[in-house]
C-alpha positions as CSV (number, residue, x, y, z in Angstrom):
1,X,-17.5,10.2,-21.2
2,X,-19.1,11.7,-18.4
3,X,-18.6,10.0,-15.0
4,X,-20.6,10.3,-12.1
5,X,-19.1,9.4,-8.6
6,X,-20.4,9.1,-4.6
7,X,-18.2,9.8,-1.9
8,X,-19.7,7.5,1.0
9,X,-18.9,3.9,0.7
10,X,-17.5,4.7,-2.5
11,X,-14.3,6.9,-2.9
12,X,-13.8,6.3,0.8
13,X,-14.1,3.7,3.7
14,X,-17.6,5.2,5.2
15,X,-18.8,2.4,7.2
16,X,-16.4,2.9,10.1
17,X,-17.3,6.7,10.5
18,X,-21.0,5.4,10.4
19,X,-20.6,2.6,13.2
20,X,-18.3,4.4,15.5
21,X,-21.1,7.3,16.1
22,X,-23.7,4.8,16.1
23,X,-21.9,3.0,18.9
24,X,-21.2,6.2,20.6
25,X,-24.4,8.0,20.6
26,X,-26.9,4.5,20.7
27,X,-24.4,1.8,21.7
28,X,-25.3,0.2,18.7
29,X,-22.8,-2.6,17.1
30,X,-22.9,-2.3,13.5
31,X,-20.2,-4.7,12.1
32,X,-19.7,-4.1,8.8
33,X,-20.5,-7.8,7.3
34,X,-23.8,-7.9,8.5
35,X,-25.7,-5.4,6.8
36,X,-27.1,-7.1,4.0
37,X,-29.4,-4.6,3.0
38,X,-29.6,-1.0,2.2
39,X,-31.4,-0.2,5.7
40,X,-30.3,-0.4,8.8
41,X,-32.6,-2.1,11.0
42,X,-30.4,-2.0,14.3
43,X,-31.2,2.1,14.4
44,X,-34.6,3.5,13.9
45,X,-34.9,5.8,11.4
46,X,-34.6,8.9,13.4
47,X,-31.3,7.0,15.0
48,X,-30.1,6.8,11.9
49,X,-30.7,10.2,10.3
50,X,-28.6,11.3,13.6
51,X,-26.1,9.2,12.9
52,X,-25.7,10.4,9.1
53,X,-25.7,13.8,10.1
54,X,-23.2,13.3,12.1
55,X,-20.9,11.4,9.8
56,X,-21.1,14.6,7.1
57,X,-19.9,17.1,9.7
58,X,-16.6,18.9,8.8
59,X,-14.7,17.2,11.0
60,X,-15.9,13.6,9.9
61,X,-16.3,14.8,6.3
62,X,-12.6,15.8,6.0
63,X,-10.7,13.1,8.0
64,X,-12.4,10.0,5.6
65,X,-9.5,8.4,3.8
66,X,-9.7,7.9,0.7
67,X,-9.8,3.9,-1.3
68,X,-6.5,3.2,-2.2
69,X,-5.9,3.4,-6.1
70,X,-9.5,6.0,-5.9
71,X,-7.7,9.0,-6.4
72,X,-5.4,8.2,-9.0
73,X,-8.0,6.2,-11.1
74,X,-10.4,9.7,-10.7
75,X,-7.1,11.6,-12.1
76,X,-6.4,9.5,-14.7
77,X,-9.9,9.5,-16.0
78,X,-9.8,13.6,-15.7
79,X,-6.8,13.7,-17.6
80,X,-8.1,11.7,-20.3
81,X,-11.0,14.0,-21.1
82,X,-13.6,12.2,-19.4
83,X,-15.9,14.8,-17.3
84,X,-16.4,14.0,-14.0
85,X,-19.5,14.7,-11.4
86,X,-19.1,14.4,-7.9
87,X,-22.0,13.0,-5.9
88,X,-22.8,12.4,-2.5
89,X,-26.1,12.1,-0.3
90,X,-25.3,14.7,1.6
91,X,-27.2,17.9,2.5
92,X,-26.1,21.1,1.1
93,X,-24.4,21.8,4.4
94,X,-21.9,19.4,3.3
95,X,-20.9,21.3,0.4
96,X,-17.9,23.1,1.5
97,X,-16.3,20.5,3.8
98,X,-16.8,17.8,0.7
99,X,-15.7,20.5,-1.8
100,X,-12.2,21.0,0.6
101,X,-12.0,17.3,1.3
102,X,-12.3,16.7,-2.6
103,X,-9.6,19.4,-3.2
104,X,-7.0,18.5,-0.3
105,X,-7.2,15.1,-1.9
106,X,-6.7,16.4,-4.8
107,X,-9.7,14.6,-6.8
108,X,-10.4,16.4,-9.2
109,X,-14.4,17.3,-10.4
110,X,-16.1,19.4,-13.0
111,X,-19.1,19.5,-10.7
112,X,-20.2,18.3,-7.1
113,X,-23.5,18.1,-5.9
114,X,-24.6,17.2,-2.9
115,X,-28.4,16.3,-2.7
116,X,-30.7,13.1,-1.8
117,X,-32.1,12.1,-5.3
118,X,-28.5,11.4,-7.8
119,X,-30.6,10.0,-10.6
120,X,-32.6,12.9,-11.6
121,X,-29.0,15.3,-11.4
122,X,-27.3,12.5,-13.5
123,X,-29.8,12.5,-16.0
124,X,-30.0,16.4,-15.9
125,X,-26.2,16.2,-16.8
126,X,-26.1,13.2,-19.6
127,X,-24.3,11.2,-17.6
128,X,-22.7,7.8,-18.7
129,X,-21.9,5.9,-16.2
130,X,-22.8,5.8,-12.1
131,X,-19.8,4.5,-9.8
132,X,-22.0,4.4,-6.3
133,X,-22.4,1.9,-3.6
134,X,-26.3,2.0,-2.9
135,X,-28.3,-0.7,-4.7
136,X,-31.2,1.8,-5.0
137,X,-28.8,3.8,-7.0
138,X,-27.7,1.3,-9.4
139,X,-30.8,-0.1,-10.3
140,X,-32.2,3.1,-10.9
141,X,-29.4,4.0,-13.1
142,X,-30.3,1.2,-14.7
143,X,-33.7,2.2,-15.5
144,X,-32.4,5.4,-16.9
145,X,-29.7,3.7,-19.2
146,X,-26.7,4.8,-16.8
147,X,-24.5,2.2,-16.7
148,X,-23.8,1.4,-12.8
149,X,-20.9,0.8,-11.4
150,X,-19.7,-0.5,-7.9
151,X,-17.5,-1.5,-4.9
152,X,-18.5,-4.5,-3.5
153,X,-20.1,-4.5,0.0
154,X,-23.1,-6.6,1.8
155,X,-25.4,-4.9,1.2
156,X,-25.0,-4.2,-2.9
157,X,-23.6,-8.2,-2.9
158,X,-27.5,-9.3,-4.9
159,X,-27.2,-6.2,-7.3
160,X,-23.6,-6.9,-8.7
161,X,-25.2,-10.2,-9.6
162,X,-27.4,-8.3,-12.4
163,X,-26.3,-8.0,-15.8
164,X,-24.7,-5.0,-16.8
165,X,-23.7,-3.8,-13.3
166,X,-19.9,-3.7,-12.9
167,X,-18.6,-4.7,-9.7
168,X,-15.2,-5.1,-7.8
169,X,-13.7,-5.6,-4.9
170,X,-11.8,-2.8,-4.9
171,X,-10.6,0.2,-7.0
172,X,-7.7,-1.6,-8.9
173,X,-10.7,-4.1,-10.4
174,X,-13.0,-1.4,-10.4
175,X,-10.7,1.0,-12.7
176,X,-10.4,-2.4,-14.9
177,X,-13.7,-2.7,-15.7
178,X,-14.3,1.0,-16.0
179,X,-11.0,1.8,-18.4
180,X,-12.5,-1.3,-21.0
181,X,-15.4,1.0,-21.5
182,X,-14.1,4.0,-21.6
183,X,-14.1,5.9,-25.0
184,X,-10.6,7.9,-25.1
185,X,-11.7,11.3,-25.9
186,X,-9.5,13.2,-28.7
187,X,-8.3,16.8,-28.1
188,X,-11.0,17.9,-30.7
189,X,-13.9,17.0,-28.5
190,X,-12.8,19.1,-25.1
């Protein structure tokens, strides 16, 4: 199958990256259980496009941490034949540092792109199914027969609540749900 994955939020623990430097530069709180939406309405926009910016630096993009159990679930998947695309709101700039983080981590990825609208690459590629934190995301994956699936956090809480989103706590649950859909792939079809 082919499997499309974010980075932020998803194979790794954004959120503190994204308050710290939104304390530091605005002295801004953002504590992680209150934001139950996608926005974040303690930053104006402009705040927060500062702030994101930030977060994707080199420095920031390749001390994240991966989830624990991410990066051997990703493995396992890879070495089971299922293709896997990388995918992360990130500018292009990104690219490299992601690529090296992705690699140092050794995570592997058939392709990674790095770009502000996921659905439209996804759908360029044929991809199956959507792992990504961003309820805007999942529900358009929905609406172009992608089946989404997620971490749970407060602001995707509503979304895992729809039918056919899968949803976990963490990667161990996640990797559950994911392997009981997952079509082995034979060594004819690589």
């Amino acid at each position: 199958m082919r499997i499309a994955i974010d980075i932020d939020s998803t194979l790794h623990d954004y959120w503190p990256i994204f308050a710290r430097i939104a304390k530091r530069r605005f002295g801004v709180d953002l504590a992680y259980e209150t934001q139950l939406d996608w926005n974040v309405s303690l930053l104006r926009p402009e705040q927060a496009s500062v702030v994101v910016a930030e977060s994707h630096s080199d420095e920031n993009v390749l001390g994240a941490v991966p989830y624990e159990g991410a990066v051997e679930t990703v493995q396992r998947w890879a070495e089971t034949g299922n293709w896997i695309h990388v995918t992360s709101h990130r500018s292009n700039d990104a690219r490299d540092a992601t690529a090296r983080w992705l690699e140092d981590r050794q995570i592997p990825y058939d392709d990674l792109h790095c770009s502000y609208d996921k659905i439209t690459r996804c759908v360029e590629l044929g991809i199956d199914i959507l792992v990504d934190d961003s309820p805007v995301n999942i529900a358009k994956a929905i609406d172009a027969g992608i089946t989404p699936a997620t971490l749970l956090h407060p602001w995707n809480r509503d979304i895992c609540e729809e039918e056919g989103v899968l949803c976990a706590s963490d990667w161990t649950g996640l990797a559950a749900k994911l392997d009981a859909i997952l079509v082995p792939v034979t060594a004819a079809e690589v």
